[in-house]
Residue frames as qw, qx, qy, qz and C-alpha x, y, z in Angstrom:
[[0.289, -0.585, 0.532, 0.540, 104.39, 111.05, 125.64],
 [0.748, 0.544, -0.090, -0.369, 103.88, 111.05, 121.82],
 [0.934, 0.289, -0.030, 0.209, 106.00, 108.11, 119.53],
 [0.535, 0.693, -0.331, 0.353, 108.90, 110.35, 118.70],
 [0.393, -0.677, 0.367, -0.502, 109.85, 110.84, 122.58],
 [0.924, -0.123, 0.361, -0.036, 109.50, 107.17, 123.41],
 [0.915, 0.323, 0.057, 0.234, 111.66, 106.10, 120.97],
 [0.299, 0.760, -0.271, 0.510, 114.28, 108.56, 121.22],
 [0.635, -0.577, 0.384, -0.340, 113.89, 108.00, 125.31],
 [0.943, -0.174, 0.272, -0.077, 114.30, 104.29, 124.84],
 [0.752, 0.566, -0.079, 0.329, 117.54, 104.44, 122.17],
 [0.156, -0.808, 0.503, -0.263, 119.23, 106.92, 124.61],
 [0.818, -0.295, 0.381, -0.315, 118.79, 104.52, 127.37],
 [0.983, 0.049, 0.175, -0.032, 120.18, 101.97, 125.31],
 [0.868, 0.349, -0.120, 0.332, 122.73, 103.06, 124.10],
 [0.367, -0.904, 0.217, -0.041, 124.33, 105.04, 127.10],
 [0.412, 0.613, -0.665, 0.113, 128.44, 104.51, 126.48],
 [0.878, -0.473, 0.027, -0.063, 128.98, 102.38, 130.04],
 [0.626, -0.449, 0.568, 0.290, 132.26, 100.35, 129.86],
 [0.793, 0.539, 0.167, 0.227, 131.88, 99.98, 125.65],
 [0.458, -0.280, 0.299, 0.789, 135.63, 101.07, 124.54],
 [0.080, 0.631, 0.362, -0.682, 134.63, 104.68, 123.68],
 [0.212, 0.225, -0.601, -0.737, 135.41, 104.68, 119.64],
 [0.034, -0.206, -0.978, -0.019, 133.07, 101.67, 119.82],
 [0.005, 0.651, 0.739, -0.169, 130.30, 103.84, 121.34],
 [0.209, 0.503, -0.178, -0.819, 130.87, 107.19, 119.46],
 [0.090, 0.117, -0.690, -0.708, 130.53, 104.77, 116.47],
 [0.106, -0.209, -0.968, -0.093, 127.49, 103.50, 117.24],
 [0.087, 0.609, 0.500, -0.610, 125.76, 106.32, 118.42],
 [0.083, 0.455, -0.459, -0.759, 126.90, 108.17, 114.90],
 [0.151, -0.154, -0.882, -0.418, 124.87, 105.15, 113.58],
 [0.171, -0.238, -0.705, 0.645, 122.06, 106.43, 115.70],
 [0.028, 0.915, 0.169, -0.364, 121.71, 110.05, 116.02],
 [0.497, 0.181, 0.206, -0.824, 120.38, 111.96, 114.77],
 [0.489, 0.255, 0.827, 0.109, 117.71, 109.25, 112.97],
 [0.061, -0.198, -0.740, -0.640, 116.03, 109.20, 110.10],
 [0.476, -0.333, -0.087, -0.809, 112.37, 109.55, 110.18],
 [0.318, -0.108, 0.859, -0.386, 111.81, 106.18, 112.76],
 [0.618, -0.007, -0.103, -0.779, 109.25, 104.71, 110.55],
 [0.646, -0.177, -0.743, -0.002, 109.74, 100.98, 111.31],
 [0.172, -0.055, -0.665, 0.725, 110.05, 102.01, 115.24],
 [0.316, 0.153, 0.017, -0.936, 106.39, 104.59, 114.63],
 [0.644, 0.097, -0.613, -0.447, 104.93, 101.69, 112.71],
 [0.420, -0.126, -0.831, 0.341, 105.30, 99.27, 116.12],
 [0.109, 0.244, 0.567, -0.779, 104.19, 101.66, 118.38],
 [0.453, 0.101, -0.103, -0.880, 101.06, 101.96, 115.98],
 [0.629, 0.067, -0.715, -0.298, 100.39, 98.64, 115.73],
 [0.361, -0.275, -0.819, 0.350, 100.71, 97.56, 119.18],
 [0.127, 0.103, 0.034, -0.986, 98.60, 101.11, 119.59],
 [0.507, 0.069, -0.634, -0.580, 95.98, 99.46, 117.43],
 [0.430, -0.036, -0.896, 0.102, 96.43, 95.92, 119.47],
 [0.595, -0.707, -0.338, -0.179, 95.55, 97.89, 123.05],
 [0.040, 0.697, -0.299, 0.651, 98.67, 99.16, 124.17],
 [0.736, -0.611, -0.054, -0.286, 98.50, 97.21, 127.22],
 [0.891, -0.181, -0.016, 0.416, 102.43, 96.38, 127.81],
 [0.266, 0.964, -0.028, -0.007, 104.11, 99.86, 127.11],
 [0.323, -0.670, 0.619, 0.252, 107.79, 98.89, 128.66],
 [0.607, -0.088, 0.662, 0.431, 108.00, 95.47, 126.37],
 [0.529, 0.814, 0.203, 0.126, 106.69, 98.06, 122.92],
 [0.097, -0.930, 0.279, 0.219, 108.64, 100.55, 124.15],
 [0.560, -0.492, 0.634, 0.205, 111.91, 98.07, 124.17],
 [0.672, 0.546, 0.487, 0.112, 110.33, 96.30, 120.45],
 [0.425, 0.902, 0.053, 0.061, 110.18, 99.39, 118.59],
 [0.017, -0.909, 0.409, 0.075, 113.53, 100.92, 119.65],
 [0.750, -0.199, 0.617, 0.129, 114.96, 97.15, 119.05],
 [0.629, 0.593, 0.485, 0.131, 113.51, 97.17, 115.67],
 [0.190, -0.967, -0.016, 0.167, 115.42, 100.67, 115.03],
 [0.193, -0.813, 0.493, 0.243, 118.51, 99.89, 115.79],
 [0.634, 0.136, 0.698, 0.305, 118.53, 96.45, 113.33],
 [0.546, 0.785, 0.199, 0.215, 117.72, 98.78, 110.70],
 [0.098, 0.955, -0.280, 0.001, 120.52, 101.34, 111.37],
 [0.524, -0.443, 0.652, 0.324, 123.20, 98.43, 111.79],
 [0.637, 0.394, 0.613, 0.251, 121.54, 97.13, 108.34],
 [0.360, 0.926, 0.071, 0.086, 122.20, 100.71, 107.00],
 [0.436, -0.732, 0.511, 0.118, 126.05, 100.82, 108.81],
 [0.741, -0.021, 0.617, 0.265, 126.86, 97.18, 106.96],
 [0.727, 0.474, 0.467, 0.170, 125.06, 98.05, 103.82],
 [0.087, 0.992, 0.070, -0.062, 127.18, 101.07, 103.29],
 [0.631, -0.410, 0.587, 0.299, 130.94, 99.55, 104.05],
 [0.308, 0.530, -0.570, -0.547, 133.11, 99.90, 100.60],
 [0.289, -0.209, 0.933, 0.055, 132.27, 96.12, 100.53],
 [0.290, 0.596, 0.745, -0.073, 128.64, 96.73, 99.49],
 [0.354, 0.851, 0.270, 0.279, 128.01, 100.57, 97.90],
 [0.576, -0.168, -0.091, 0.795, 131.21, 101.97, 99.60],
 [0.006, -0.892, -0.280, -0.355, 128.98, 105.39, 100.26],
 [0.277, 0.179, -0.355, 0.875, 130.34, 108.56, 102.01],
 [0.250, -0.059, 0.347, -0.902, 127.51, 109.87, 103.59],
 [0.272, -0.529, -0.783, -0.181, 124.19, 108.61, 104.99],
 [0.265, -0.856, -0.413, 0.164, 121.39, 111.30, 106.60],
 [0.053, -0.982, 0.124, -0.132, 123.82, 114.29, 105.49],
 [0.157, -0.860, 0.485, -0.005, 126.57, 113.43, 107.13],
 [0.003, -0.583, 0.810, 0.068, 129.65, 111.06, 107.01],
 [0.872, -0.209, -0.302, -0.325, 128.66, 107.41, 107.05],
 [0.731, -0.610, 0.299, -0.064, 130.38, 105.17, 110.24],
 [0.889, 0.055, 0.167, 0.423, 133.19, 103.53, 108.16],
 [0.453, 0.692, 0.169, 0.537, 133.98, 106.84, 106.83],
 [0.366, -0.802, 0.104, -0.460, 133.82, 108.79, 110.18],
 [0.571, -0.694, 0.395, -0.191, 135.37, 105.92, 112.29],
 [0.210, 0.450, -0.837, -0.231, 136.70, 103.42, 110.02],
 [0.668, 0.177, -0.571, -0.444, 135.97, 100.26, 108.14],
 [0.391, -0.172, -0.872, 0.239, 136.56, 97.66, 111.52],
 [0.046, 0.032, 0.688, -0.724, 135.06, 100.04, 113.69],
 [0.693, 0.113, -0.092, -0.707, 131.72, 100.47, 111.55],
 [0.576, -0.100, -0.761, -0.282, 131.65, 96.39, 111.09],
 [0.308, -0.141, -0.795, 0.502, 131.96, 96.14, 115.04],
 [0.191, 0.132, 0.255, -0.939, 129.23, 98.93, 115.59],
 [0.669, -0.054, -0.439, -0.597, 126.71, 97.56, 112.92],
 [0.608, -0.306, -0.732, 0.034, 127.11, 93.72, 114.70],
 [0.211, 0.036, -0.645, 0.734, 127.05, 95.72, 118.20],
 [0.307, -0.018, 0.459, -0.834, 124.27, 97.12, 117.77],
 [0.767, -0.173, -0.346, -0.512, 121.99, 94.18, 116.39],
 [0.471, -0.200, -0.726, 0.459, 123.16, 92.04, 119.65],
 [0.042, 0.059, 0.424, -0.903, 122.14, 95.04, 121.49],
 [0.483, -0.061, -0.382, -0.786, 118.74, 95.03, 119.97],
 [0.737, -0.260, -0.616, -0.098, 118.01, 91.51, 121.35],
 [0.476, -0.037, -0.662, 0.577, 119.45, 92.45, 124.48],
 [0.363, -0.126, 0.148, -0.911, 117.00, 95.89, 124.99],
 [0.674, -0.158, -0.448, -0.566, 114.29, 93.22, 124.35],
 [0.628, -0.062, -0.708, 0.319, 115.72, 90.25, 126.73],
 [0.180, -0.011, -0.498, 0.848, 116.07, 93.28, 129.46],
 [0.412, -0.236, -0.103, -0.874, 112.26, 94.32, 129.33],
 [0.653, -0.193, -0.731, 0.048, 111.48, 90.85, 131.07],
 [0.262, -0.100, -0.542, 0.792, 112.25, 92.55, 134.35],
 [0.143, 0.206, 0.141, -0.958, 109.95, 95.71, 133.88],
 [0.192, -0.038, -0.589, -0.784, 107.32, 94.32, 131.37],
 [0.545, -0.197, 0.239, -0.779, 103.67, 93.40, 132.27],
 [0.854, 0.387, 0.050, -0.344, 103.90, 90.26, 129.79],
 [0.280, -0.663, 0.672, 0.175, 106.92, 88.69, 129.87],
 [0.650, 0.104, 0.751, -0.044, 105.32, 85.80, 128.58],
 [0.653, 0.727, 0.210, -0.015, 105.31, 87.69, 124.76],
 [0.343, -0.719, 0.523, 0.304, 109.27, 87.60, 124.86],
 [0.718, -0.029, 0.696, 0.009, 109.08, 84.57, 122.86],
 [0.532, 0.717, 0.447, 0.049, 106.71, 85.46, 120.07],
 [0.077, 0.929, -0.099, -0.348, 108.77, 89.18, 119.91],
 [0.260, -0.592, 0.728, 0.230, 111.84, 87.36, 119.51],
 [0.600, 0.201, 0.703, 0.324, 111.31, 84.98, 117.03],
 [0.455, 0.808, 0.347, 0.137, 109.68, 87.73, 114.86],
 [0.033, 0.935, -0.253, -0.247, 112.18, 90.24, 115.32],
 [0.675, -0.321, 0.649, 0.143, 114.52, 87.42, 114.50],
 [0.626, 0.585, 0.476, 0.199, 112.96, 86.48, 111.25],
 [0.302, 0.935, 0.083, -0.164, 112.66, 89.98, 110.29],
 [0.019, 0.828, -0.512, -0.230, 116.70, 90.50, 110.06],
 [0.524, -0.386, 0.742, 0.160, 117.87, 86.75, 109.42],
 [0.380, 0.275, -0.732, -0.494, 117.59, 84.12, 106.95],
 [0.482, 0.142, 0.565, 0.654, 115.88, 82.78, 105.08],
 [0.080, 0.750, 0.571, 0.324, 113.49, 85.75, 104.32],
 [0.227, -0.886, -0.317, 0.250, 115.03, 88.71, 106.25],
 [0.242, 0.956, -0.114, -0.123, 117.18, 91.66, 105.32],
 [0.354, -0.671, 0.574, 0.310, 120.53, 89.61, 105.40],
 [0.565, 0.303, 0.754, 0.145, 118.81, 87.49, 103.01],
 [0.447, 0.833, 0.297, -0.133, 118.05, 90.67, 101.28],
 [0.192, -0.742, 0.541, 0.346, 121.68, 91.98, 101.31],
 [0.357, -0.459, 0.729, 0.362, 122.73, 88.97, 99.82],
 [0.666, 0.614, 0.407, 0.118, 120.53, 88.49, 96.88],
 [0.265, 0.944, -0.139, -0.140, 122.47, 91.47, 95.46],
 [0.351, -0.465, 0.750, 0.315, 125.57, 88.83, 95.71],
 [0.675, 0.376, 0.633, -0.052, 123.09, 86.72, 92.94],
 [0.143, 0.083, 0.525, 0.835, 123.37, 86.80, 88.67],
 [0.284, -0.436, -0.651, -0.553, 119.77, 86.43, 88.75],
 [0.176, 0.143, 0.527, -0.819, 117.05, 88.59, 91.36],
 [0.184, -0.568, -0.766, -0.240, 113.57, 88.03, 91.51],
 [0.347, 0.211, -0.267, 0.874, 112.89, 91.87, 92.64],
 [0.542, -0.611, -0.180, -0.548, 109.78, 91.40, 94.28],
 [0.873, -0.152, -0.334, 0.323, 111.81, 88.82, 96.43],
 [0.541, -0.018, -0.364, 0.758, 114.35, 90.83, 96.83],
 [0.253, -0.513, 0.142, -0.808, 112.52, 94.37, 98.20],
 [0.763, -0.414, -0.127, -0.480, 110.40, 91.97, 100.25],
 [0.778, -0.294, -0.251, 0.495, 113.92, 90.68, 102.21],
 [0.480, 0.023, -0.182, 0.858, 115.83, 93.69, 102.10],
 [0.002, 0.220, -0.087, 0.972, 112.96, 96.00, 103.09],
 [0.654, -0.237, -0.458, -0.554, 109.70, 94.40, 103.79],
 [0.592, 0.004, -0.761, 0.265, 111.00, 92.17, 106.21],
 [0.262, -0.201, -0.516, 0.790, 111.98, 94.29, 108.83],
 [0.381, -0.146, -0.040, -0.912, 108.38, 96.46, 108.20],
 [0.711, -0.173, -0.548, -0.405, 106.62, 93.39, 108.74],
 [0.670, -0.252, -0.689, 0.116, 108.21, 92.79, 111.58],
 [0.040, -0.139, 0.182, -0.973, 107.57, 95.90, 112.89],
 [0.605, -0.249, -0.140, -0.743, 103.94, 95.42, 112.77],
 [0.790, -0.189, -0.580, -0.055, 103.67, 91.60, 113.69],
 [0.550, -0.143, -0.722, 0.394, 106.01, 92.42, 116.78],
 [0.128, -0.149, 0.389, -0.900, 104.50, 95.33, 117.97],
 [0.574, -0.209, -0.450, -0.651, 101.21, 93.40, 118.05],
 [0.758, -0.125, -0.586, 0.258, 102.75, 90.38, 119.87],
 [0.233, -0.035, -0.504, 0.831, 104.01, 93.11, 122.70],
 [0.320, -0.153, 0.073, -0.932, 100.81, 94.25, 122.80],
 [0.587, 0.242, 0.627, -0.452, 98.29, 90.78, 122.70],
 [0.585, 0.429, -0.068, -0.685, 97.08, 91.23, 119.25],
 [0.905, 0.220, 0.349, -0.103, 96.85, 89.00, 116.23],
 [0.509, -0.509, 0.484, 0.497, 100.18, 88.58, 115.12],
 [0.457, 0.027, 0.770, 0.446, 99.54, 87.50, 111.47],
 [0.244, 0.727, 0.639, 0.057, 97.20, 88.88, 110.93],
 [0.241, -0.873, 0.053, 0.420, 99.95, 92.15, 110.80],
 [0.592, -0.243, 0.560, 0.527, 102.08, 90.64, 108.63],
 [0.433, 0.627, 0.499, 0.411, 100.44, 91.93, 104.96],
 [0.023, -0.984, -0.176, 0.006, 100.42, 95.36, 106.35],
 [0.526, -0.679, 0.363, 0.362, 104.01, 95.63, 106.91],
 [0.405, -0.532, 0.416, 0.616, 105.02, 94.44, 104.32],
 [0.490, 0.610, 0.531, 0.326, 103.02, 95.97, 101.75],
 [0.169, 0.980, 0.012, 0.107, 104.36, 99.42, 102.98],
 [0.506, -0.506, 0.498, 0.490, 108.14, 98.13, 103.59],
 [0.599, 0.454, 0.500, 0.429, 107.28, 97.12, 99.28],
 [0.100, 0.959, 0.255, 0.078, 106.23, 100.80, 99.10],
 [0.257, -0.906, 0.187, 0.278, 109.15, 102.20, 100.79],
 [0.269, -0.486, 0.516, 0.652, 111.77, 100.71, 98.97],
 [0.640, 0.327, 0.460, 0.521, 110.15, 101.49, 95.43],
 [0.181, -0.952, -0.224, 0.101, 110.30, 104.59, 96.81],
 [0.470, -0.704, 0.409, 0.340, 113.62, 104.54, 97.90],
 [0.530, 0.171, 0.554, 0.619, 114.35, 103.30, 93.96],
 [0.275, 0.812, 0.487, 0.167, 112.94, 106.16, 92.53],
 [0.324, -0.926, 0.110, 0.163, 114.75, 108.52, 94.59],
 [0.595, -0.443, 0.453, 0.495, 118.11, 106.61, 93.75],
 [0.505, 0.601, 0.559, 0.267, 116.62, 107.17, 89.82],
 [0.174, 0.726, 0.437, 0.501, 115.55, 110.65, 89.84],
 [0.409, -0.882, -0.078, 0.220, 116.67, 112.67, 93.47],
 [0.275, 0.848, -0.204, 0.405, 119.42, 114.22, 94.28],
 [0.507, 0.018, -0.658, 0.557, 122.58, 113.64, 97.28],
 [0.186, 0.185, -0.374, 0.890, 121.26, 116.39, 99.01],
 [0.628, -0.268, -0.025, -0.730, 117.73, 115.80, 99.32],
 [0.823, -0.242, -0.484, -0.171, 118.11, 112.27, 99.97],
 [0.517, -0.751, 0.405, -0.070, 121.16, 112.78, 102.58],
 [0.530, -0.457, 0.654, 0.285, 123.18, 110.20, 100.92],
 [0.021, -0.258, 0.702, 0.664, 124.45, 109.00, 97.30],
 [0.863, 0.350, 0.279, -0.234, 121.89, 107.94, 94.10],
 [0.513, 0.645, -0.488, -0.289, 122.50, 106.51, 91.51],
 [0.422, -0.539, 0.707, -0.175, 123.23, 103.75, 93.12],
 [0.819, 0.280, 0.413, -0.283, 120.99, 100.86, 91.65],
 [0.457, 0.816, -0.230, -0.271, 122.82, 101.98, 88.49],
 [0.217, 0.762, -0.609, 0.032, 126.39, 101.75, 89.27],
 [0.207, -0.441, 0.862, -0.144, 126.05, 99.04, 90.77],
 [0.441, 0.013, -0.637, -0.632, 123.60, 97.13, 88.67],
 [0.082, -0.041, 0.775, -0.625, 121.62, 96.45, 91.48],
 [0.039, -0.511, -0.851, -0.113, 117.26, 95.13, 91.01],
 [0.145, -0.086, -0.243, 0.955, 115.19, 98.16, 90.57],
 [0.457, 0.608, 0.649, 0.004, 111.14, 98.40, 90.09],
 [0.101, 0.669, -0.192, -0.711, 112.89, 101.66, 88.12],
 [0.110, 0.494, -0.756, -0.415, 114.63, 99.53, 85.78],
 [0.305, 0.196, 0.930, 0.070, 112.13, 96.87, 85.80],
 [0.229, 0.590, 0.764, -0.124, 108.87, 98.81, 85.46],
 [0.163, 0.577, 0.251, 0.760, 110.11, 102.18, 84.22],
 [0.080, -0.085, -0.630, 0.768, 109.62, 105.34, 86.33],
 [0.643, -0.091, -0.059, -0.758, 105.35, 105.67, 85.91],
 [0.800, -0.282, -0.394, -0.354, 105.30, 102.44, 86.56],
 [0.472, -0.158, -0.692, 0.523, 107.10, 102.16, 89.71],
 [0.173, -0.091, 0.241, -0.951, 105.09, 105.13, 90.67],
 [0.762, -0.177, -0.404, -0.474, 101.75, 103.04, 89.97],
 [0.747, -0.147, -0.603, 0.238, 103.17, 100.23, 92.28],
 [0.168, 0.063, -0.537, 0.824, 104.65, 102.61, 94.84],
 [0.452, -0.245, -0.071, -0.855, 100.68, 103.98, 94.93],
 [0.860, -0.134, -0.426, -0.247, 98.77, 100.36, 94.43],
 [0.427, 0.091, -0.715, 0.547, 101.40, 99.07, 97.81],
 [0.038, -0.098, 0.323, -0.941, 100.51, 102.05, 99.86],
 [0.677, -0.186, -0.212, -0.680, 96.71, 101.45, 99.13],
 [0.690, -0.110, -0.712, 0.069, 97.05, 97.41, 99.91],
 [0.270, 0.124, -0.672, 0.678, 98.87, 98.42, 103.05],
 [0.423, -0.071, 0.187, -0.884, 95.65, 100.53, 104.45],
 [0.799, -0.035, -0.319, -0.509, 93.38, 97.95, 103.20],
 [0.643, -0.008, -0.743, 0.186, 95.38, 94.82, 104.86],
 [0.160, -0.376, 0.384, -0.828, 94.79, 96.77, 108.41],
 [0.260, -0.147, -0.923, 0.243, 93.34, 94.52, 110.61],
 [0.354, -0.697, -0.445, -0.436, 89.89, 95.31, 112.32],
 [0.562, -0.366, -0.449, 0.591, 90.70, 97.38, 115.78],
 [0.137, -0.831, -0.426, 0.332, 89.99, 100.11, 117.81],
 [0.288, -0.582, 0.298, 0.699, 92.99, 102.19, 115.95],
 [0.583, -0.221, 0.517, 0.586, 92.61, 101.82, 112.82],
 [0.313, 0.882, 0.224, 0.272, 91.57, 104.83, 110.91],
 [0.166, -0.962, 0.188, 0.109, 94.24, 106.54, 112.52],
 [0.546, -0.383, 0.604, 0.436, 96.89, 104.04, 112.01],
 [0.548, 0.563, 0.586, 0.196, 95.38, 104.30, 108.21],
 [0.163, 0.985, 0.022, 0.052, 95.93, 108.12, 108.03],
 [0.403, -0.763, 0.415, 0.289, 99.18, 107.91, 109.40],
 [0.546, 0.095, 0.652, 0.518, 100.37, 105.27, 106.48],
 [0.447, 0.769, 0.415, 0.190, 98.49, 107.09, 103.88],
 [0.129, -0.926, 0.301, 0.188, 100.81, 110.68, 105.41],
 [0.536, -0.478, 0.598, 0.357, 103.96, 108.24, 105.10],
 [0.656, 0.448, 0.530, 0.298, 102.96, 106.87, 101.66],
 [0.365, 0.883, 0.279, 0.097, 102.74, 110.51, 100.58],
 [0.312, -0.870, 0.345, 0.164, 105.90, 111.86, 102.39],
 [0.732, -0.173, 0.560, 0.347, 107.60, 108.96, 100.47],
 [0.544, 0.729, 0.340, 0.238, 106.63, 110.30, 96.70],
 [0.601, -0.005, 0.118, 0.790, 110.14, 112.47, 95.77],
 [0.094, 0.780, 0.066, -0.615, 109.71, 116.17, 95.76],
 [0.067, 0.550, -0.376, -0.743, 111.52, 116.03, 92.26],
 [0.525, 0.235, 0.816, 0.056, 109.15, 113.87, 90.58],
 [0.052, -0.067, 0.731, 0.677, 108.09, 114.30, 86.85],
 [0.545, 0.196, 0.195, -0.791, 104.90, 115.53, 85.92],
 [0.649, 0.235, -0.586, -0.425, 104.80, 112.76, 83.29],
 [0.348, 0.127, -0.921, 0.118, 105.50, 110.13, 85.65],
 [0.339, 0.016, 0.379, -0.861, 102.27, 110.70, 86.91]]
């Protein structure tokens, strides 16, 4: 079964409606499905892919953990409280579609759920005994002091340090993509941790560029965003050729920080595809 499948298998699965009061689990699926491109979920399974692959229920359970903390961290960071967007991936965002209590209760539902897919692979896994390690890293990745809530709330700061901040509010949770899909697998945990998040740096000066220089409809949800809301940008720090230099010089690191293992020219091609898929379609020839 290739990545996408697994991950899509294991979200279902998780987030099947049971007894949740049923606005609760429309809203949370809407935060869901359809996804995005899964690249922190794609980015575990390659890493623990890399590691040996020898625990497939407690990856499986990782990656699709790792997932849904990013789509509650896209659910929160949307609310009128933070960029008060209408649409994320095309369509409505979850405050907008189900209202403003039910999207806070859906974002915190589904990072409790996250720890709970993970807690519940104990039963089925080969390795229970890397619960520990998963969980603390997946932990880090979203908390404080260095993970994406830590990243959220630098934007509450006069002053940003805006390598700091990309490297909480996007880095984190790529780093701990890699580190925990290692740990579910055996590998060397740390020894993951540069790779992640030199291509979580990448993605979001990507994901500034885009808010610079895209468009609503290619990206699937508002730019301009960085702008209006005078928000750290390597746009607005480095200009847009030089956030394109950096978005390159990341993307390289990332490949290079790859650990020795049996994967890793492939897990190399696959970043190097993602780096390339990340570079806006409506880029400037100058900014070259």
């Amino acid at each position: 079964m290739d990545a996408n499948r697994r991950i899509e298998r294991q979200l279902t699965e998780a987030l099947v409606p049971g007894a949740t009061p049923p606005l609760l689990s429309l809203a949370m699926h809407h935060a869901v499905f359809p996804g995005g491109a899964r690249v922190r979920p794609r980015l575990c399974l390659a890493a623990a892919a890399a590691c040996g692959m020898d625990d497939p229920v407690l990856v499986d359970a990782t990656a699709a953990a790792i997932e849904m903390l990013h789509c509650a961290s896209l659910v929160h960071d949307d609310m009128p409280c933070f960029d008060d967007a209408a649409t994320r991936r095309g369509r409505l965002t979850v405050h907008r579609a189900f209202s403003e209590p039910l999207a806070l209760l859906a974002g915190d539902a589904l990072i409790v759920l996250a720890f709970q897919t993970i807690a519940r692979a104990a039963a089925h896994c080969a390795h229970p005994e890397r619960l520990g390690a998963v969980m603390r890293i997946v932990g880090d990745s979203v908390g404080t002091p260095l993970g994406i809530v830590a990243g959220q709330a630098w934007e509450c700061e006069k002053r940003v340090d805006v390598a700091a901040y990309h490297r909480a509010k996007t880095a984190a949770l790529f780093a701990g993509a890699t580190m925990a899909g290692a740990a579910a697998a055996g590998g060397p945990v740390e020894a993951w941790n540069a790779v992640g998040l030199r291509l979580g740096e990448a993605y979001q000066v990507a994901d500034d560029i885009g808010d610079a220089i895209s468009d609503a409809e290619q990206l699937g949800k508002p730019v301009g965003q960085d702008a209006a809301h005078d928000r750290p940008s390597a746009v607005r720090e480095l200009g847009l050729k030089g956030a394109v230099k950096r978005l390159e010089e990341l993307a390289d690191l990332a490949v290079e920080a790859i650990p020795p293992c049996p994967g890793r020219a492939e897990l190399g091609a696959l970043m190097r595809q993602e780096a390339r898929r990340l570079v806006p379609k409506t880029l400037p020839a100058h900014a070259y």
